[in-house]
N, CA, C and O atoms as CSV, one atom per row, in Angstrom:
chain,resi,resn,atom,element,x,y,z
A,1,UNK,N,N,193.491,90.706,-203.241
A,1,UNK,CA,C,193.801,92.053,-202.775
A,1,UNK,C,C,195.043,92.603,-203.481
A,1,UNK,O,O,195.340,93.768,-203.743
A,2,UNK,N,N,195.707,91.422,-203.726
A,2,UNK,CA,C,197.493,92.052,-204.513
A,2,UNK,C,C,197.134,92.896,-205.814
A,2,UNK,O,O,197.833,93.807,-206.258
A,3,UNK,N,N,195.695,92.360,-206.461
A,3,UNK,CA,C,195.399,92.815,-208.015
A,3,UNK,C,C,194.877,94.027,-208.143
A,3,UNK,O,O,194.816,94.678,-209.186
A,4,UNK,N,N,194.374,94.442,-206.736
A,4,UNK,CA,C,193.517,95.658,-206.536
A,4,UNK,C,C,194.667,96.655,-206.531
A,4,UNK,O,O,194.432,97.823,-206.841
A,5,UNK,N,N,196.274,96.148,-206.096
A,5,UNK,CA,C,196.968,97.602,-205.790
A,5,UNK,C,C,197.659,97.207,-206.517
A,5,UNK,O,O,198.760,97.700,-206.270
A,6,UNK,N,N,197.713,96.531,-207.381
A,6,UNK,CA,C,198.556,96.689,-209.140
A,6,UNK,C,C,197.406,97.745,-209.460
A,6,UNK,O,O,197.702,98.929,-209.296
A,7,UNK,N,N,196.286,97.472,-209.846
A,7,UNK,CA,C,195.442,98.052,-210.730
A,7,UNK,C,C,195.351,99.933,-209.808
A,7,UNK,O,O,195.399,101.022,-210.380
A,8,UNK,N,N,195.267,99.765,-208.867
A,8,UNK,CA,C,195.652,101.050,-208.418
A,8,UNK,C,C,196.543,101.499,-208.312
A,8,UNK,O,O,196.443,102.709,-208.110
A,9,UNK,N,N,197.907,100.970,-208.355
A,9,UNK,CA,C,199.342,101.799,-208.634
A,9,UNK,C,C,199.295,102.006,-210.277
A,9,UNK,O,O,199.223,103.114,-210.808
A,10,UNK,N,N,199.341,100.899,-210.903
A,10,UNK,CA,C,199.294,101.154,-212.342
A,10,UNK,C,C,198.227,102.461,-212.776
A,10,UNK,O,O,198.566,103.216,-213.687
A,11,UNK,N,N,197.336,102.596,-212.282
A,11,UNK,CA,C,196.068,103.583,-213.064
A,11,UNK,C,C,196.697,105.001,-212.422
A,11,UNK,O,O,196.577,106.045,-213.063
A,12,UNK,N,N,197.105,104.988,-211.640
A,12,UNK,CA,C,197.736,106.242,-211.147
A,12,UNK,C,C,198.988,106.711,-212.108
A,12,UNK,O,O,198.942,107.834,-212.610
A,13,UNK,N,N,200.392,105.622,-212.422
A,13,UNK,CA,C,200.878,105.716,-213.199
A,13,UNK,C,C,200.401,106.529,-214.715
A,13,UNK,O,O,200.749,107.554,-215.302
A,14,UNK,N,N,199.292,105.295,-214.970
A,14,UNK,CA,C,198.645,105.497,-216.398
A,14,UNK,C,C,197.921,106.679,-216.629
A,14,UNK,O,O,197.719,107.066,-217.780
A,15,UNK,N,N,197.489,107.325,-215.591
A,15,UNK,CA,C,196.584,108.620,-215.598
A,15,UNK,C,C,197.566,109.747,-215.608
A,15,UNK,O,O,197.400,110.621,-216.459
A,16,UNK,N,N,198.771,109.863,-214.606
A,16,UNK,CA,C,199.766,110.605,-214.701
A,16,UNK,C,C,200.385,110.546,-215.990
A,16,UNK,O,O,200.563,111.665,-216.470
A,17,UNK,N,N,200.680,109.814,-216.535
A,17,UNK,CA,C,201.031,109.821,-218.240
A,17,UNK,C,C,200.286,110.465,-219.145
A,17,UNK,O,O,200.755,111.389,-219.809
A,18,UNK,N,N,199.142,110.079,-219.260
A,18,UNK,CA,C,198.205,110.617,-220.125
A,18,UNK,C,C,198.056,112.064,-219.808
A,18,UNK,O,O,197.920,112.843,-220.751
A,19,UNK,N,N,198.067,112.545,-218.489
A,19,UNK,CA,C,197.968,114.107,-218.606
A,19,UNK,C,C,199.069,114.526,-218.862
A,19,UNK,O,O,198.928,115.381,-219.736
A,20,UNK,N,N,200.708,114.347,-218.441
A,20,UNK,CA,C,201.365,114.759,-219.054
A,20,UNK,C,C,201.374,114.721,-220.983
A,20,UNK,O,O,201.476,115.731,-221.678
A,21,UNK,N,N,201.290,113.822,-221.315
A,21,UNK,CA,C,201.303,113.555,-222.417
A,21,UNK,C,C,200.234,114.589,-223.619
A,21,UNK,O,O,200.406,115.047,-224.749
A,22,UNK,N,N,199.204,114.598,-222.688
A,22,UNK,CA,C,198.273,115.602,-223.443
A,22,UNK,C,C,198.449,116.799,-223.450
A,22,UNK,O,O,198.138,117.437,-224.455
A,23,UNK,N,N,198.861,117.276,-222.607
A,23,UNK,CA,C,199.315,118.804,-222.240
A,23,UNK,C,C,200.407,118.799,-223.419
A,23,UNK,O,O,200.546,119.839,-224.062
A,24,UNK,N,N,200.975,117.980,-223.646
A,24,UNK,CA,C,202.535,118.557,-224.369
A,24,UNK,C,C,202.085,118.627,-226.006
A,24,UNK,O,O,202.508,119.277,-226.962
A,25,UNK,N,N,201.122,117.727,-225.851
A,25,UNK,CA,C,200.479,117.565,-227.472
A,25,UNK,C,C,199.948,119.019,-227.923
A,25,UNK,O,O,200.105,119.503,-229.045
A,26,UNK,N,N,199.210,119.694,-226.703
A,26,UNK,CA,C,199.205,121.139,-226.794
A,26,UNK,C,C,199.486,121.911,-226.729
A,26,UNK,O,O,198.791,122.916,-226.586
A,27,UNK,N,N,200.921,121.843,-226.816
A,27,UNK,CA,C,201.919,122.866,-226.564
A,27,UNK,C,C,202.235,123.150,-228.314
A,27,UNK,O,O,202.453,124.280,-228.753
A,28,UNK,N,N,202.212,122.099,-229.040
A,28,UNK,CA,C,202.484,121.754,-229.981
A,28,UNK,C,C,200.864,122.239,-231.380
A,28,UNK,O,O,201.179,122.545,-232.530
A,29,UNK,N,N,199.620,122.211,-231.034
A,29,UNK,CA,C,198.622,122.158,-232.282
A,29,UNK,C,C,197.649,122.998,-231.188
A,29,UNK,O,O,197.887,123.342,-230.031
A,30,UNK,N,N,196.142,123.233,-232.255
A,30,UNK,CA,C,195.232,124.181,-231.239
A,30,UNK,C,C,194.643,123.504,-230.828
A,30,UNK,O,O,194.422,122.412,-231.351
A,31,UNK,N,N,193.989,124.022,-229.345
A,31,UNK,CA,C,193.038,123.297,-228.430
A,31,UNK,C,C,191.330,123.315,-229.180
A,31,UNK,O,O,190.163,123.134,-228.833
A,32,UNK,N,N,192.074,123.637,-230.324
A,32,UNK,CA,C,190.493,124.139,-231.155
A,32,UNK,C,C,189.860,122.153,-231.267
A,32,UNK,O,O,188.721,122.002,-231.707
A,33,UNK,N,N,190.193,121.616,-231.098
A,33,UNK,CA,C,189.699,120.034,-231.340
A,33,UNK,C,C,190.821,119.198,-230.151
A,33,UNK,O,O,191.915,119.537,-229.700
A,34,UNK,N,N,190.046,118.109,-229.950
A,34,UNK,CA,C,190.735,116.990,-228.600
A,34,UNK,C,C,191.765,116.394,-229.125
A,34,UNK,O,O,191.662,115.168,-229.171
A,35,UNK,N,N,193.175,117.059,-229.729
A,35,UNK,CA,C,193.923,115.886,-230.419
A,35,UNK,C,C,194.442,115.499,-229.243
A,35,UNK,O,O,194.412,114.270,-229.181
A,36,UNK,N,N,195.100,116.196,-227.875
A,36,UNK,CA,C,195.693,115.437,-227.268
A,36,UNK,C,C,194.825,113.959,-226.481
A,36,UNK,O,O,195.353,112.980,-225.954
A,37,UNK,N,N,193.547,114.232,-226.633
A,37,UNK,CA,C,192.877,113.018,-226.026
A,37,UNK,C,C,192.695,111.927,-227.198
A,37,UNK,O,O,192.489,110.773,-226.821
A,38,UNK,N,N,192.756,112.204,-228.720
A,38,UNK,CA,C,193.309,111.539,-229.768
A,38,UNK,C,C,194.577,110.479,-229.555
A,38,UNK,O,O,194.673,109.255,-229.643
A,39,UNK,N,N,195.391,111.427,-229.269
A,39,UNK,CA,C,196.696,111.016,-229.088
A,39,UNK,C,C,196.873,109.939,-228.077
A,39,UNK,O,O,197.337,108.887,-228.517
A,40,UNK,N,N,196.627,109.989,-226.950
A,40,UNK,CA,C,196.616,109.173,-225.789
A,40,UNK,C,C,195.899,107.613,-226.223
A,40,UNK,O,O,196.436,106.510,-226.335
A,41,UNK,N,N,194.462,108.040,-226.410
A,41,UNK,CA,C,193.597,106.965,-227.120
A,41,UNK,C,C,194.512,106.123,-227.807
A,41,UNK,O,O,194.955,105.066,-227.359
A,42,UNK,N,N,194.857,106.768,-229.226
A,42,UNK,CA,C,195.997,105.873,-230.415
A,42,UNK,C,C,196.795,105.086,-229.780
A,42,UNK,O,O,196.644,103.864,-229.758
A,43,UNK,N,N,197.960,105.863,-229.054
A,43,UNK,CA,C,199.087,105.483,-228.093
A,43,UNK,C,C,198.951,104.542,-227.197
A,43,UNK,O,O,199.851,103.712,-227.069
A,44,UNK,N,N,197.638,104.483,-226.295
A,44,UNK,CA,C,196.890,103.549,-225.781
A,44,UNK,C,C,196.685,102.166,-226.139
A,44,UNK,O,O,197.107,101.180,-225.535
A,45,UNK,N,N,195.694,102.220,-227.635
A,45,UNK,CA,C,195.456,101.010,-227.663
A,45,UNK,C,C,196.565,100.692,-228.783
A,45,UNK,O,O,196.058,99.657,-229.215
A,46,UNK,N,N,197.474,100.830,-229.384
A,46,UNK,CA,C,198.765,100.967,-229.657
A,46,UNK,C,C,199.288,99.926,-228.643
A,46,UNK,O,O,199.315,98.711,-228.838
A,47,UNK,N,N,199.608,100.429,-227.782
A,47,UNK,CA,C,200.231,100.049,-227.081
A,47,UNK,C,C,199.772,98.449,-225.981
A,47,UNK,O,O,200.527,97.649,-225.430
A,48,UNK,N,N,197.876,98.521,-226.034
A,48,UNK,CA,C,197.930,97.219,-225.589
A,48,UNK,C,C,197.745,96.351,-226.339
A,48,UNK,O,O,197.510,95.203,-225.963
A,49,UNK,N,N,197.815,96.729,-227.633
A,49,UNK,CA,C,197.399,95.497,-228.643
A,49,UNK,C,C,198.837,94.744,-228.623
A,49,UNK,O,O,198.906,93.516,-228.665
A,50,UNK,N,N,200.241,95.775,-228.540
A,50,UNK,CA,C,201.467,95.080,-228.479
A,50,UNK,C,C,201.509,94.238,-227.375
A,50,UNK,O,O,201.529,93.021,-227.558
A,51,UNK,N,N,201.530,94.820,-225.985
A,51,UNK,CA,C,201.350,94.197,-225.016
A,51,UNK,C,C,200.918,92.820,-224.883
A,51,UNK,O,O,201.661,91.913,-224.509
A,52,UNK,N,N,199.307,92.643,-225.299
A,52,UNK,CA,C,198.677,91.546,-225.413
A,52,UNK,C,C,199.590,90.373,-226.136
A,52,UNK,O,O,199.904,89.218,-225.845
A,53,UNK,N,N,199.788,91.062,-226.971
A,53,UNK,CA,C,200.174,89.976,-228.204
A,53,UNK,C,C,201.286,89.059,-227.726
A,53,UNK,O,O,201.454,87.853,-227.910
A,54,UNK,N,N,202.120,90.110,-226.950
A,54,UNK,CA,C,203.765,90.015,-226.520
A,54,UNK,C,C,203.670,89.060,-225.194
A,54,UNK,O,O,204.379,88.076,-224.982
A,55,UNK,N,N,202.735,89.522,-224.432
A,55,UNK,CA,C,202.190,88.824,-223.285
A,55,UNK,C,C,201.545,87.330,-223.464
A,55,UNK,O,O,201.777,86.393,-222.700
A,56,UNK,N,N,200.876,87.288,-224.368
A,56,UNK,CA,C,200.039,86.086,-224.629
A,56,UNK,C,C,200.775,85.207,-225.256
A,56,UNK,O,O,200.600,84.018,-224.986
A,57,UNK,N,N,201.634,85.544,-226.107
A,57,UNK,CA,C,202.588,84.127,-227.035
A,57,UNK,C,C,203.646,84.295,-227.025
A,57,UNK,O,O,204.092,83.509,-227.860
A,58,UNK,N,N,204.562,84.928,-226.538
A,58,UNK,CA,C,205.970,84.516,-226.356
A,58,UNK,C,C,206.702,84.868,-225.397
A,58,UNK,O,O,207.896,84.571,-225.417
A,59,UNK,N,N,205.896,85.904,-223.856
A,59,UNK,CA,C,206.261,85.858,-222.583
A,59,UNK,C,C,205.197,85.267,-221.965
A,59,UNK,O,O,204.071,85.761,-222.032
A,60,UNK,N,N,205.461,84.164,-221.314
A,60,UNK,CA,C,204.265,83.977,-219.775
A,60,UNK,C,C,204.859,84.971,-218.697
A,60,UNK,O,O,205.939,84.977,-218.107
A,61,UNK,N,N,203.516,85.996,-218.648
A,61,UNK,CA,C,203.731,86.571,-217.634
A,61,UNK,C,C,202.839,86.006,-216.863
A,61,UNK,O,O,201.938,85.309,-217.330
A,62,UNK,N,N,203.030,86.310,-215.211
A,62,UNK,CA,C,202.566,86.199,-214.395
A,62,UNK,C,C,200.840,87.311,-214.496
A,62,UNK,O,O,200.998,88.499,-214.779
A,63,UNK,N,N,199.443,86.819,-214.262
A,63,UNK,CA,C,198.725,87.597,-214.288
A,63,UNK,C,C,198.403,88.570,-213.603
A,63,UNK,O,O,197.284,89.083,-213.598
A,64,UNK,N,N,199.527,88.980,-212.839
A,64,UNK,CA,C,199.346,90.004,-211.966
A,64,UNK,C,C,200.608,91.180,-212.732
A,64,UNK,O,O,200.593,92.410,-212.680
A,65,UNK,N,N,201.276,90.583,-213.180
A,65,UNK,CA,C,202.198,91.620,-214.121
A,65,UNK,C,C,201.149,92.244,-215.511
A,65,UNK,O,O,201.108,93.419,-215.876
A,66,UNK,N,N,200.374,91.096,-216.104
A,66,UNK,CA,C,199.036,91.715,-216.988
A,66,UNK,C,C,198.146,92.863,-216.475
A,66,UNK,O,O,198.041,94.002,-216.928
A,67,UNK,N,N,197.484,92.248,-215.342
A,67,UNK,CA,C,196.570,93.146,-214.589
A,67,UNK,C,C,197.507,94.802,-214.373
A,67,UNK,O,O,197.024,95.890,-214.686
A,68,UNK,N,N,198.740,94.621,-213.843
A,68,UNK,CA,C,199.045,96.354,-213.540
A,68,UNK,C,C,199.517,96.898,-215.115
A,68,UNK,O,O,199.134,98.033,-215.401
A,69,UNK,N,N,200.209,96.261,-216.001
A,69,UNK,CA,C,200.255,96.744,-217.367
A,69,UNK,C,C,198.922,96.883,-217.960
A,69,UNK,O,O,198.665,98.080,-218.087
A,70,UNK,N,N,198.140,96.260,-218.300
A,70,UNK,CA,C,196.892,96.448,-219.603
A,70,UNK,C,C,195.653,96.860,-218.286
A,70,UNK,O,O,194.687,97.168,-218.984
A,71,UNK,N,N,195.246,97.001,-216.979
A,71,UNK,CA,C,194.115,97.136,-216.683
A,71,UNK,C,C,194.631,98.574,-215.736
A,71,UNK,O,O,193.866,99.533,-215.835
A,72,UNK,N,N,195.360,98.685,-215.210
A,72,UNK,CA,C,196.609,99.571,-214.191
A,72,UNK,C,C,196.854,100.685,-215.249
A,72,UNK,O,O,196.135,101.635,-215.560
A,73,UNK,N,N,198.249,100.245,-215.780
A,73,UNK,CA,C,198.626,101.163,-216.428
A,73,UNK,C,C,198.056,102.099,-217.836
A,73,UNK,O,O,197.805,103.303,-217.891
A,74,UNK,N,N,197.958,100.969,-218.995
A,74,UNK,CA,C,196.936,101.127,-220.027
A,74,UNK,C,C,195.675,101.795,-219.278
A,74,UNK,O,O,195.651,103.009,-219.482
A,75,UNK,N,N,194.790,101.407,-218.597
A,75,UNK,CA,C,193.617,101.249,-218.607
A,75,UNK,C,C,193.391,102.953,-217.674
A,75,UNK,O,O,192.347,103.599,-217.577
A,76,UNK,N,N,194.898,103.326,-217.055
A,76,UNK,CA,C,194.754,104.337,-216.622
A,76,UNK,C,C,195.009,105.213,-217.644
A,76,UNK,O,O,194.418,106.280,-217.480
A,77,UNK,N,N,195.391,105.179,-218.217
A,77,UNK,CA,C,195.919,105.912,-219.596
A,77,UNK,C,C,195.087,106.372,-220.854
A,77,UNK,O,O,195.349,107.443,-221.401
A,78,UNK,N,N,194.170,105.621,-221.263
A,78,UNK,CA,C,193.365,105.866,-222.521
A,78,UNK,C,C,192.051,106.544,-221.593
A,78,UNK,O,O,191.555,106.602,-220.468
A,79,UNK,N,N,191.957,106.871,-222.617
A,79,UNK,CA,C,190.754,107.949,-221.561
A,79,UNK,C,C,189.207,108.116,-222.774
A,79,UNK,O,O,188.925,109.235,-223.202
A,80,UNK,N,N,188.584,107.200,-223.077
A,80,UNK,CA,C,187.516,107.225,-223.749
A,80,UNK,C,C,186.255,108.008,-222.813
A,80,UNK,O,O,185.115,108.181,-223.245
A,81,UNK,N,N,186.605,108.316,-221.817
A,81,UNK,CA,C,185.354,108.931,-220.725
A,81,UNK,C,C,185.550,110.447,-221.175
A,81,UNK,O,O,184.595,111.219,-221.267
A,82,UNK,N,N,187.036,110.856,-221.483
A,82,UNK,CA,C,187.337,112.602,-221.846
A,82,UNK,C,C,187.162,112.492,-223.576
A,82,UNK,O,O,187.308,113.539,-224.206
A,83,UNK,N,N,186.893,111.393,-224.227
A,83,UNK,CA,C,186.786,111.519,-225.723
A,83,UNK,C,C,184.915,111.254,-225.507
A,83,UNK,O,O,184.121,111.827,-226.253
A,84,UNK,N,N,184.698,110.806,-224.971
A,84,UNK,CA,C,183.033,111.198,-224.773
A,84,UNK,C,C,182.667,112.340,-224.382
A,84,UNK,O,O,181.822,112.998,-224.989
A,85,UNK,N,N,183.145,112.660,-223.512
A,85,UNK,CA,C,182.660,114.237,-223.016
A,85,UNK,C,C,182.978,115.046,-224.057
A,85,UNK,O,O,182.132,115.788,-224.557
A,86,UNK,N,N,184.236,114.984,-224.489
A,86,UNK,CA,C,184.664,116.124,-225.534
A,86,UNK,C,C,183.550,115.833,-226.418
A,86,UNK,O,O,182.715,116.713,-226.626
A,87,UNK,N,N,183.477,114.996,-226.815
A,87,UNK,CA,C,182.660,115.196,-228.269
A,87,UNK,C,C,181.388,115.484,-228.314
A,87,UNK,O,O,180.823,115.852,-229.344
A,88,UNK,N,N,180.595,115.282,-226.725
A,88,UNK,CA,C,179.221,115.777,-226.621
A,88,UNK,C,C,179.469,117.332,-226.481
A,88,UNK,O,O,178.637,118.169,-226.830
A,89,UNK,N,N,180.977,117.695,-225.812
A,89,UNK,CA,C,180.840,119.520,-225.862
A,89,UNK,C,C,180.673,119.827,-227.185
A,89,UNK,O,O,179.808,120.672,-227.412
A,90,UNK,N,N,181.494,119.195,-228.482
A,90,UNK,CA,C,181.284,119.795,-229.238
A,90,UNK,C,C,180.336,119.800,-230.265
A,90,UNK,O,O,180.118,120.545,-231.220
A,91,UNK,N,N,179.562,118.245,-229.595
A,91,UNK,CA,C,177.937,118.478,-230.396
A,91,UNK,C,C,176.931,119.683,-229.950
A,91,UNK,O,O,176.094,120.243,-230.658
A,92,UNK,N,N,177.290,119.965,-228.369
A,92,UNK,CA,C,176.236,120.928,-227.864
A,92,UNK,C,C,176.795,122.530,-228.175
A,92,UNK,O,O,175.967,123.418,-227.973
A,93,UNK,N,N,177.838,122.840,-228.541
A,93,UNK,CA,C,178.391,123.816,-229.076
A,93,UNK,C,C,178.399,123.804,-230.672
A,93,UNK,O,O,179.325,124.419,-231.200
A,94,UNK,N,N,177.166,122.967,-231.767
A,94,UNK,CA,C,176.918,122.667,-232.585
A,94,UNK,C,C,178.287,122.699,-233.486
A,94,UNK,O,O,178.117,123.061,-234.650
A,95,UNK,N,N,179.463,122.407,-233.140
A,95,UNK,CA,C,180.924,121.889,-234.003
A,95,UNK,C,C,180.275,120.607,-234.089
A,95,UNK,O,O,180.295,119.796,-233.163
A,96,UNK,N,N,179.642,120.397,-235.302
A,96,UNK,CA,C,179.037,119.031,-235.286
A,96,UNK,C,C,179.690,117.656,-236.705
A,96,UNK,O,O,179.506,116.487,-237.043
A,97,UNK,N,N,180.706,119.191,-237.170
A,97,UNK,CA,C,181.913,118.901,-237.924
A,97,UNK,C,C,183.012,117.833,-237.519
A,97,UNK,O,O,183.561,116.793,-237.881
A,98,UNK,N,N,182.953,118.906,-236.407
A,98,UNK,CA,C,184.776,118.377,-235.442
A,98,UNK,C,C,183.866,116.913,-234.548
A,98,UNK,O,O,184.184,115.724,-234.573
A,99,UNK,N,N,183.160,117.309,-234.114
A,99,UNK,CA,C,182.206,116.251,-233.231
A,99,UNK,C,C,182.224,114.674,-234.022
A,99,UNK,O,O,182.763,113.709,-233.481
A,100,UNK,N,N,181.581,114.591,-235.313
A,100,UNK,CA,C,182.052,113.724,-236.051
A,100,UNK,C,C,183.657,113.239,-236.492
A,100,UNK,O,O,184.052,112.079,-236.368
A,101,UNK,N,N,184.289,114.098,-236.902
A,101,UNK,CA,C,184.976,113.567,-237.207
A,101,UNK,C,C,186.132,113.001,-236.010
A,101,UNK,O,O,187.057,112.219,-236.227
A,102,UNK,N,N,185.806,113.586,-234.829
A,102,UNK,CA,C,186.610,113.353,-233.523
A,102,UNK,C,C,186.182,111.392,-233.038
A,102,UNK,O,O,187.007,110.619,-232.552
A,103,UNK,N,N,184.956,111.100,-233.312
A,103,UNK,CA,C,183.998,109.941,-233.236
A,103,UNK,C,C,184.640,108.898,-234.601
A,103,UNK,O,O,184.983,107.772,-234.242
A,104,UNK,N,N,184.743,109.102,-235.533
A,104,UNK,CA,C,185.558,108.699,-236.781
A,104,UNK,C,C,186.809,108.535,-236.615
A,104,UNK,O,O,187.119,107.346,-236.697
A,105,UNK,N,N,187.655,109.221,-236.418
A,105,UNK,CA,C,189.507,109.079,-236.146
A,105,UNK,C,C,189.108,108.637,-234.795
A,105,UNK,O,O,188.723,107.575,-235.284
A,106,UNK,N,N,188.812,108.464,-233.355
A,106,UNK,CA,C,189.238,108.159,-232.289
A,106,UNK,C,C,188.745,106.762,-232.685
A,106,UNK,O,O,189.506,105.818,-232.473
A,107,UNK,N,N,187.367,106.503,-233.322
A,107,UNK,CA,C,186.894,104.418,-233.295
A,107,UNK,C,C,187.850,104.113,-234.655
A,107,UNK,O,O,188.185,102.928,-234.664
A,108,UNK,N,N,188.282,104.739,-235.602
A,108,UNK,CA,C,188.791,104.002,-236.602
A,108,UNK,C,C,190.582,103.865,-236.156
A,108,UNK,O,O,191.086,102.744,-236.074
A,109,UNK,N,N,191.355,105.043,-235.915
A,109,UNK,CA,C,192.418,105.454,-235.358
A,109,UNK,C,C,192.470,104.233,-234.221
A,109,UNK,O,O,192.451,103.251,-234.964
A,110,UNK,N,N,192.499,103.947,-233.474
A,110,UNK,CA,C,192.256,103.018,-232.178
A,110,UNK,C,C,192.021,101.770,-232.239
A,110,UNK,O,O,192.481,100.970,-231.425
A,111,UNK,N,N,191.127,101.394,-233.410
A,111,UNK,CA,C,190.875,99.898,-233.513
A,111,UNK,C,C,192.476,99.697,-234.163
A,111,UNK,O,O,193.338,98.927,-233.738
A,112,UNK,N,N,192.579,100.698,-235.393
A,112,UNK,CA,C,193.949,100.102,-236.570
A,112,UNK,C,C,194.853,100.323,-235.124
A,112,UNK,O,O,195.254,99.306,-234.558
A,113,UNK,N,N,195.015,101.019,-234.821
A,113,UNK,CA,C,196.444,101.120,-233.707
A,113,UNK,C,C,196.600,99.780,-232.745
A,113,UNK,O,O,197.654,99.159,-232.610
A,114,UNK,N,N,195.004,99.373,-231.930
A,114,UNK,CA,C,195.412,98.010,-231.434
A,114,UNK,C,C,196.080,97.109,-232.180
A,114,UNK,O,O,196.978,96.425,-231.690
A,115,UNK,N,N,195.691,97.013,-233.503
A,115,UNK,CA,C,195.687,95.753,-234.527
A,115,UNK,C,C,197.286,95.908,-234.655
A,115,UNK,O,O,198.045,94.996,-234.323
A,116,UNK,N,N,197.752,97.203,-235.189
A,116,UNK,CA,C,198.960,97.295,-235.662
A,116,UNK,C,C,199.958,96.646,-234.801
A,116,UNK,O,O,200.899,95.909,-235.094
A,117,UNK,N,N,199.464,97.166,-233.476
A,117,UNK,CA,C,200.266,96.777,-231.883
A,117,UNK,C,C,200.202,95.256,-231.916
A,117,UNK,O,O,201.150,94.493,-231.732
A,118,UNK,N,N,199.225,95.005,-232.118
A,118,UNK,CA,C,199.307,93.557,-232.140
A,118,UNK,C,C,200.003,92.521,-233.003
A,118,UNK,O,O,200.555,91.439,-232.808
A,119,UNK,N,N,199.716,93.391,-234.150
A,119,UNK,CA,C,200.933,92.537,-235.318
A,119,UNK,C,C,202.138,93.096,-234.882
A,119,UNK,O,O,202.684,92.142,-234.326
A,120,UNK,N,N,202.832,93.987,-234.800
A,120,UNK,CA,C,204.000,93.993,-234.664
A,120,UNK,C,C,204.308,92.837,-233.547
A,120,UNK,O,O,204.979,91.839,-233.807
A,121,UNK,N,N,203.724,93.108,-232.266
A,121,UNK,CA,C,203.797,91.872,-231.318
A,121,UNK,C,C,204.306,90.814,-231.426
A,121,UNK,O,O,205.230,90.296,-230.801
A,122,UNK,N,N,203.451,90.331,-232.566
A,122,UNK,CA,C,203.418,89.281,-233.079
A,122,UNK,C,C,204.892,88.810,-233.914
A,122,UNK,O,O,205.220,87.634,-233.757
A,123,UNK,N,N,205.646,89.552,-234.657
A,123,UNK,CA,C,206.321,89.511,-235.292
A,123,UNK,C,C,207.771,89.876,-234.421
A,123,UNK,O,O,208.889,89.469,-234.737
A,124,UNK,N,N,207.473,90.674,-233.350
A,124,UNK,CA,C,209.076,90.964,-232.606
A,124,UNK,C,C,209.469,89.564,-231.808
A,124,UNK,O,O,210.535,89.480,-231.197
């Protein structure tokens, strides 16, 4: 029961981040394409590939400190459910341009960002 209200305090956290975070990305470029759901994604798995890495070989954390960071917090945070939707709006609004290439930078962008997260990890 303790893992259920990590993972529900953390996802609340992690969801509150990500909308702030996206909004500000648009304060900044046009809403003409999903960068702020780009952004989050990157930042995301960015961020748990470090985590993991940091977590797994040179802190023992406790698995309940894992669970509210990478399933809680992270997991509230990356939002692949609003990078799906977006990109079917903009297949059915035939942007089949932006649609692709949103599908291209979010799986290529995201894998390198875990990896990167993870090597650095590895190396701090």
């Amino acid at each position: 029961m303790k893992n259920y209200l990590f993972v529900f305090f953390g996802g609340g956290l992690g969801a509150s981040a990500r909308y702030w975070l996206s909004g500000a990305v648009y304060r900044f470029v046009p809403v003409d394409f999903p960068y702020g759901t780009l952004i989050v994604n990157l930042l995301g798995c960015f961020i748990i590939g470090l985590l993991m890495s940091a977590l797994e070989d040179r802190f023992i954390a406790a698995p309940s400190i894992r669970i509210f960071l990478t399933i809680g917090i992270i997991g509230g945070f990356t939002t692949f459910s609003s990078f799906s939707y977006e990109t079917i709006s903009l297949f059915r609004n035939a942007e089949f341009f932006r649609a692709g290439l949103n599908v291209v930078a979010s799986m290529t962008g995201c894998l390198a960002s875990t990896y990167f997260g993870f090597t650095l990890g590895k190396l701090i």
